[in-house]
C-alpha positions, 0 to 999 in steps of 0.5 A: 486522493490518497496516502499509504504508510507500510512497514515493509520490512525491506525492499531486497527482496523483489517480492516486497517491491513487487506487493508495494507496485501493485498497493500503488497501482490499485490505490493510486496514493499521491504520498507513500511513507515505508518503514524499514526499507533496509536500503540506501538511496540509490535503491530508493530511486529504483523503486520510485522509478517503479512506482512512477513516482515523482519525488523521493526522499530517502534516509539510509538504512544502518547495515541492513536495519532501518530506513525510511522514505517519502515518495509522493506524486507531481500532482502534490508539492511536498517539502521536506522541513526536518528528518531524522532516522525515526521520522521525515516531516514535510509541507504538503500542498496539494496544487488542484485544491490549493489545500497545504498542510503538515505531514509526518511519517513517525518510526517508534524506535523498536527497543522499549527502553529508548521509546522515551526519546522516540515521545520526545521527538513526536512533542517537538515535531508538533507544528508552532502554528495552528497547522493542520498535521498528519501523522502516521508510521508504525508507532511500536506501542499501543495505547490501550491494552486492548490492542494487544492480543496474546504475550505478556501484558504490557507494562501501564507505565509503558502506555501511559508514556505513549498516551501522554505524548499523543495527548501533548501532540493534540493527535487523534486517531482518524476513523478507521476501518478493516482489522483493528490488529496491524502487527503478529509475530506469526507463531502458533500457539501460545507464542501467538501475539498481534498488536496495534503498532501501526496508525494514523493520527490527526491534529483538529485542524487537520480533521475539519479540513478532511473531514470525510477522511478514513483509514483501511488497514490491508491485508499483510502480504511479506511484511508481518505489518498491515499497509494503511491506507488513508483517503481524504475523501468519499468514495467515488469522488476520485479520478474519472476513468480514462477511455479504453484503447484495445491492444494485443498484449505480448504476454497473451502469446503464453496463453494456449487459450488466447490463441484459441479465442483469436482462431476462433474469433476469426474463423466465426465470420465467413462473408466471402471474398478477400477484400479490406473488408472481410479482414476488418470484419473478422479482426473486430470479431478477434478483438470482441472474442479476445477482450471478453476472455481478458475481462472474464480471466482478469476478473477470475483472477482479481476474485481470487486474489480478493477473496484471498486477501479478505480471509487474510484481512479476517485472520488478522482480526480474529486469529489466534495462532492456529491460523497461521499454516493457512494464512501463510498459504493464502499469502502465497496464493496472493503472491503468485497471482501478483508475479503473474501480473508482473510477467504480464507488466513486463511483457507490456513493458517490453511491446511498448519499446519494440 
């Protein structure tokens, strides 16, 4: 079991919703925190329906700037107990493990000098109880200059502001894994600069509860901010796979190779005759043909996409701003491997309702 938090820089842009599906469908997260969402709610209901989603609880961008949501899964009972522009807080409790605990899905505001009232905020959503506390978003400060690279130095006293407020809190960073670098501003150059706005914090309570819990910072595709990826529990611990059913996919009929592997498949056998038999001989032919090119395309494809986000993943670690021109075409690369799967989700989509 899983959560993603992302900064996604809006959901107008088909693009963006199309990255944040393919997150859900390969991480398969029970609660998802998105930041920046520029939209109202009606859009939010749109996109959870996309997602699969149960639940959704959204507050409405102001003209195009802000907003943020909670969507989460049936498999877990999430309350909302408080929300404001900056942060939504919301009881947990996770129905297969009977685990309850305190979620909050924190937005720093972006201009430095009200970044006070955003530490405020934080201290006062701290849980009365002893109750175990998640909290992640996009923070819009670091905690050690380390975590800057490029730009201007930031200000101590800003730091310390920061540092005192997660101090109060009791949060922790959980262990994290991938890029230690969640932001750049994506210039060449001098101009160059990356941060760590973005993280995952736990109180103690929460970190016995879970404590094989870890953070993955993903490669940034559209947003110029890493979606994290937070899982509860060692790997290989999850769902069981469900059993395979084969169907003929609408979208293989834009494929001149898959019409090819099908004629193939059903001139290799040559029994004789003409009865039910002979036909269920060579379909079963057709069908081993067509699914060892489905696997052998689909893995060629999901490699390339991997390879791509990996060298991405490594750009935002070790980058210095000559990288740029060529992490923007890997992110293009990876774009348009994911809205070829989407022609094939839509073609699947539209077979199942004929």
């Amino acid at each position: 079991m899983s959560l993603l938090t992302w900064n996604c820089r809006g959901l107008g842009n088909p693009r963006s919703v199309r990255i944040l599906r393919n997150l859900t469908k390969e991480k398969n997260p029970f609660l998802v925190f998105l930041m920046e969402t520029k939209s109202r709610k009606q859009k939010l209901e749109e996109v959870r329906l996309q997602l699969q989603m149960y639940g959704c609880f959204a507050v409405d961008s102001v003209n195009l700037s802000g907003g943020i949501a909670l969507l989460w899964r049936e498999e877990w009972q999430v309350k909302v107990i408080s929300y404001t522009k900056w942060h939504i807080s919301a009881l947990v409790h996770e129905v297969e493990t009977g685990q309850a605990w305190q979620f909050t899905g924190f937005y720093g505001h972006p201009v430095t000098a009200k970044r006070k009232s955003s530490w405020t905020l934080l201290e006062m959503l701290k849980p009365s109880n002893p109750t175990a506390w998640l909290c992640a978003g996009d923070f819009n400060e670091i905690l050690d200059q380390k975590e800057k690279v490029g730009g201007a130095r930031r200000p101590y006293s800003q730091i310390e502001d920061f540092r005192r407020a997660v101090e109060a809190c009791d949060l922790s960073d959980i262990h994290s894994q991938g890029p230690q670098f969640t932001w750049s501003n994506n210039r060449s150059g001098g101009d160059f600069t990356k941060e760590r706005l973005d993280r995952v914090m736990a109180n103690k309570e929460w970190n016995l509860m879970f404590s094989d819990a870890t953070c993955s910072v993903l490669a940034a595709v559209k947003s110029d901010h890493s979606p994290l990826h937070v899982t509860k529990q060692k790997p290989n611990s999850g769902r069981k796979r469900k059993g395979f059913c084969f169907r003929y996919e609408a979208a293989w009929d834009l494929s001149e190779e898959c019409q090819k592997v099908a004629s193939e498949g059903w001139k290799s056998l040559n029994l004789g005759g003409h009865g039910a038999g002979t036909v269920r001989h060579k379909l079963d032919a057709c069908q081993r043909g067509l699914q060892k090119w489905q696997k052998e395309t689909k893995f060629s494809n999901q490699k390339a996409t991997k390879l791509a986000l990996d060298q991405i993943r490594q750009y935002q670690q070790v980058g210095t701003g000559t990288h740029i021109p060529s992490m923007i075409q890997l992110q293009k690369t990876v774009e348009d491997s994911m809205a070829v799967e989407e022609l094939r989700w839509r073609q699947r989509a539209k077979q199942h309702w004929l």
